[in-house]
Structures are given as structure tokens and as C-alpha cells.
C-alpha positions as CSV (number, residue, x, y, z in Angstrom):
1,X,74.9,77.7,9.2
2,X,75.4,81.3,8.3
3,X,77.0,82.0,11.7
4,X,79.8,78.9,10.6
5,X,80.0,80.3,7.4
6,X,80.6,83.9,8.8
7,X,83.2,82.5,11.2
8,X,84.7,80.7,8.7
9,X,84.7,83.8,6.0
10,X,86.4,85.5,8.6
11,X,89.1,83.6,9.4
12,X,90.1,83.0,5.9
13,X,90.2,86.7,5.4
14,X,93.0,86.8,9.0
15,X,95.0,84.2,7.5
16,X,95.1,85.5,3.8
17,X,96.0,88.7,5.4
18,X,98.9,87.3,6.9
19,X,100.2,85.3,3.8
20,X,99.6,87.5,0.6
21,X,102.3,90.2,0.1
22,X,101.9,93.1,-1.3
23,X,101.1,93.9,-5.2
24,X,103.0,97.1,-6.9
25,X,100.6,99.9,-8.4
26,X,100.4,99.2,-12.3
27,X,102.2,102.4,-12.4
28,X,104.7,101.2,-10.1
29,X,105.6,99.0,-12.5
30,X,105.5,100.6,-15.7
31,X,107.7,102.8,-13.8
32,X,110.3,99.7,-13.6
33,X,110.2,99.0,-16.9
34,X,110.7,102.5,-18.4
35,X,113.7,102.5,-16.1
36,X,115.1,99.6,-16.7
37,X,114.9,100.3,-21.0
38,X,116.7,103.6,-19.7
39,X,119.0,102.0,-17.8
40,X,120.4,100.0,-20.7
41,X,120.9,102.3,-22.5
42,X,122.5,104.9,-20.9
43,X,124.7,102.9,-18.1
44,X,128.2,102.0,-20.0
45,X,128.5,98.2,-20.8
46,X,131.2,97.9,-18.4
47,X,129.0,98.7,-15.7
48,X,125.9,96.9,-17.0
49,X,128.1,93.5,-17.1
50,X,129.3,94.4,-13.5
51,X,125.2,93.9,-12.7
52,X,125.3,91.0,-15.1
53,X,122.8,92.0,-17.3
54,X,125.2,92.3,-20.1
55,X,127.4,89.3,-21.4
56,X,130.1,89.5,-23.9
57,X,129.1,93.3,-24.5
58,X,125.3,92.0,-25.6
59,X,122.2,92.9,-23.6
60,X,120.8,89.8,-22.2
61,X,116.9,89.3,-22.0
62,X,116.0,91.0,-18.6
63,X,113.2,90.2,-17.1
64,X,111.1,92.0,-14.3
65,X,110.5,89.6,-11.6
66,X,109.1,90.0,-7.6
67,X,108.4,92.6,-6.6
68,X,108.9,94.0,-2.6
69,X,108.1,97.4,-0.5
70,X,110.7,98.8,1.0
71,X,110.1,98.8,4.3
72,X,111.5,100.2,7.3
73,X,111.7,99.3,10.8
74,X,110.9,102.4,13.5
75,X,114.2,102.0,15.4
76,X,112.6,103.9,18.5
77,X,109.8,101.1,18.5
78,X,112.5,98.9,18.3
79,X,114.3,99.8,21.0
80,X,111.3,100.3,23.3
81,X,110.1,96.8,22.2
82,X,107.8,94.8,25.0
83,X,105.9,92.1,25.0
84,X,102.9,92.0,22.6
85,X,104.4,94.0,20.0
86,X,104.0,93.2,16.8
87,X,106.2,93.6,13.7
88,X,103.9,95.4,12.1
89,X,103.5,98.2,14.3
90,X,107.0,98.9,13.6
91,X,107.0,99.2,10.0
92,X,107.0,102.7,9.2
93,X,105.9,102.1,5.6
94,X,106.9,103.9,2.1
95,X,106.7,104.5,-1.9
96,X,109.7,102.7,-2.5
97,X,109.3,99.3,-4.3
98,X,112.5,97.3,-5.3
99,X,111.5,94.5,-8.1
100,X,113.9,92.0,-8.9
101,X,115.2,91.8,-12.4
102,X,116.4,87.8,-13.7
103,X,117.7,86.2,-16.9
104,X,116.3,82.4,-16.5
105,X,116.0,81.5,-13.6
106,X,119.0,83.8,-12.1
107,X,118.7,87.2,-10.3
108,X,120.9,89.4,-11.5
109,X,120.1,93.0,-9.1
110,X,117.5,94.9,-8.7
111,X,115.5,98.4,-9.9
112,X,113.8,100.8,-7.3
113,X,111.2,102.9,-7.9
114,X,109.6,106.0,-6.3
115,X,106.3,107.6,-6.0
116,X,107.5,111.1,-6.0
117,X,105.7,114.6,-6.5
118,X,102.7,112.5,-8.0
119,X,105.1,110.3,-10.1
120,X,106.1,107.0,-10.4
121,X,109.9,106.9,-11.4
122,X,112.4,104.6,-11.2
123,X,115.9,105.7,-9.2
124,X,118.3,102.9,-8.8
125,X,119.7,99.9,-10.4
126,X,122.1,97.7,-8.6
127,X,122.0,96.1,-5.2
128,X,123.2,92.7,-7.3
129,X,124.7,91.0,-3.7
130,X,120.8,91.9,-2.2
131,X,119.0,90.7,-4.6
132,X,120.6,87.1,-4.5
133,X,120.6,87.3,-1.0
134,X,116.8,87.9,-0.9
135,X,116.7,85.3,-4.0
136,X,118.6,82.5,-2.4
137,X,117.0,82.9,1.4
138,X,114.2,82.9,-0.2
139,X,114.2,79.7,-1.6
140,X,116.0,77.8,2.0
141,X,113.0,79.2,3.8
142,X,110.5,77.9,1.1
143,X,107.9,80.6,1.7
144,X,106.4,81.8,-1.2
145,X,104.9,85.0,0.0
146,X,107.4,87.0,1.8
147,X,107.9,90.9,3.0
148,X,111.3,93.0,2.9
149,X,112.2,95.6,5.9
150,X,115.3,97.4,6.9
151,X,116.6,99.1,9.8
152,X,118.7,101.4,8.6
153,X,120.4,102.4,12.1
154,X,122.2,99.1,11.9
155,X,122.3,98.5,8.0
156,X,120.2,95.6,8.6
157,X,118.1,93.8,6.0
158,X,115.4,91.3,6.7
159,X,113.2,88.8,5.4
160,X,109.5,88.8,7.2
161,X,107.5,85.0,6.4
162,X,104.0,84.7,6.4
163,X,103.7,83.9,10.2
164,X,105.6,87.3,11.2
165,X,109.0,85.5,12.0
166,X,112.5,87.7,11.0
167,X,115.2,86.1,8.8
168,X,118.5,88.2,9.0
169,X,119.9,88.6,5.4
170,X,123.6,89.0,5.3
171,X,124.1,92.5,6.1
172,X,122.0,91.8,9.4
173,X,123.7,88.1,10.0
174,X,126.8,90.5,10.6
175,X,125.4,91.5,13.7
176,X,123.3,88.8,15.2
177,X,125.0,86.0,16.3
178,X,124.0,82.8,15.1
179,X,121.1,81.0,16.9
180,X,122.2,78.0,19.5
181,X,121.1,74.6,18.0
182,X,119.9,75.1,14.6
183,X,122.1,73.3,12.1
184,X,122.3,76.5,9.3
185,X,122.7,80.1,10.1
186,X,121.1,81.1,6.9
187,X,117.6,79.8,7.5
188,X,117.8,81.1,11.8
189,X,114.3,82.5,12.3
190,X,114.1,85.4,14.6
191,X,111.2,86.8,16.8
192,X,110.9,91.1,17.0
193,X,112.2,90.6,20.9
194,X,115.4,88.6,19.7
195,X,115.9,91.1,16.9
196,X,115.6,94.0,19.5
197,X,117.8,92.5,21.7
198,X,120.3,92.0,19.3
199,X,120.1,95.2,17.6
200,X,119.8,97.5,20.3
201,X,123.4,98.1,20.9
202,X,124.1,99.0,17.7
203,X,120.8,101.2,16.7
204,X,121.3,103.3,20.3
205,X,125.4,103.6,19.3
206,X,124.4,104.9,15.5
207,X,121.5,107.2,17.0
208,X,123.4,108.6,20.3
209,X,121.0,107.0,22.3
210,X,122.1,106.1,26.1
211,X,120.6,102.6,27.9
């Protein structure tokens, strides 16, 4: 009984591995929301109703939401892909955590913060077209637990489900053509050997790497 319950333990532990993301330090996001009081109040209202957190030249009630590492993919693995590989041995990982800000039930952009010379800061606000993008795909994939990578040799931004699968966001659905059969280009799931595939060209262009 103990060897079931071992066996069992065990693969409960694999598969929770696989579908929990990540939580942000407490730091991380007290971080976020230091910035984001600084934000407001610094950033002219013009700009702040450009992110839509401002309406009719009043602050609306922001609030922090999800929250994803930023995550890169090693465009050299990515290029040298072979059978086997796994995503995850091509994520070249990071202190930079984007969390997604929302009035309701909208998204409006996000805030990034940094762990940086032994402090958590945040650095950006913006990315509003991302964070809907993120938001919305999101949603059409209906995965609850999700991760965020980038290569940044193509400007490509991806979604990563629980079972390891790649969903182009926008900036990467500019690139990849759309998948024959399925019915909606937004929800295409990719596997790491159709992303390399599709990617290569323009990762070896934007690196100066030769076939």
C-alpha cells in the first residue's frame, strides 16, 4: 500500500509541476504596487488615459492582477532544436515579472518589475496591446495556469499551457503562418520543433547566423 501511495504521491507532484505557474516574491509585488502609485502620479493624464487607466481626467480603480516571468527563449537552443528537446531547456530564465493591471474585469497594460542590485523595483508601465493579447488568448485557450516567454531575435511573444504546447501571440502570429485545418488562428497550438522551424529564418537573419 505504501508503494501505491508513493507512486501515486509522485505523480501528483510531476503533474502539479507541469500545471502551477509561477508565484511572484512578496517583494516582487510590493514592488508593483509602489510603482504603479508612482506611476499615477507622475505620468501626465494624457498619457495615463492613453493606457486607460485614467477616464475623463480621473484615476480609475487599478487593480493588480496575474502575474507572469518574463521569460526568454535561448535562440541558439532554438535553432539547434532536435528531437527530445524540451521547452524548458530553452528558457533562459530572469528577474523580470510583468503583472497585469485591470479595472473590472478589463486589462488595461501592464507593470514590470526588476530584481536589481538586491532590489525589487518596478521599471515599465505600458505594453496595453500585450497585455490584452495575453488576456484575450488567454481566455480562447481556457487554461488557467499559463507561462509567458519571448524570443527576442524575432520579436516573438508566446503563451506556454500546462502540457508544454506554444501559442503565438500577435507579435509572433506575424511570422508563423497559420496552421493547416484548424478553424481559428488565434487558438493554433505549436510544438518547440514547429516553432523552430518557423522561426529559424528570421532568428539566424537578426543574429548573422548562416544555415
Amino acid at each position: 500500500m505504501s508503494l501505491i501511495r508513493n507512486i501515486l504521491m509522485a505523480g501528483f507532484l510531476v503533474i502539479s509541476s507541469v500545471l502551477m505557474a509561477e508565484t511572484p516574491p512578496k517583494e516582487a509585488v510590493d514592488a508593483a504596487k509602489i510603482g504603479l502609485d508612482r506611476y499615477m502620479g507622475a505620468l501626465p493624464k494624457n498619457s495615463l488615459e492613453e493606457l486607460e487607466v485614467f477616464s475623463k481626467g480621473k484615476p480609475l480603480n487599478i487593480r493588480i492582477g496575474d502575474a507572469y516571468r518574463v521569460y526568454s527563449i535561448d535562440p541558439t537552443k532554438l535553432l539547434g532544436y532536435k528531437a527530445g528537446d524540451s521547452i524548458d531547456s530553452m528558457l533562459m530564465d530572469s528577474s523580470l515579472w510583468m503583472f497585469m493591471l485591470s479595472s473590472g474585469n478589463d486589462v488595461k497594460c501592464v507593470i514590470e518589475v526588476v530584481y536589481r542590485d538586491n532590489l525589487w523595483r518596478a521599471i515599465s508601465i505600458g505594453k496595453s496591446g500585450l497585455a490584452k493579447n495575453i488576456s484575450d488568448t488567454k481566455k480562447k485557450i481556457g487554461a488557467t495556469e499559463i507561462r509567458y516567454a519571448r524570443v527576442l531575435q524575432s520579436n516573438s511573444d508566446f503563451i506556454i499551457t500546462p502540457t508544454n504546447e506554444l501559442v503565438p501571440l500577435d507579435s509572433a502570429r506575424m511570422i508563423l503562418k497559420p496552421k493547416q485545418g484548424t478553424r481559428g488562428f488565434d487558438i493554433d497550438r505549436y510544438t518547440l520543433r514547429e516553432v523552430s522551424k518557423g522561426l529559424s529564418p528570421t532568428v539566424r537573419e537578426n543574429m548573422g547566423v548562416e544555415k
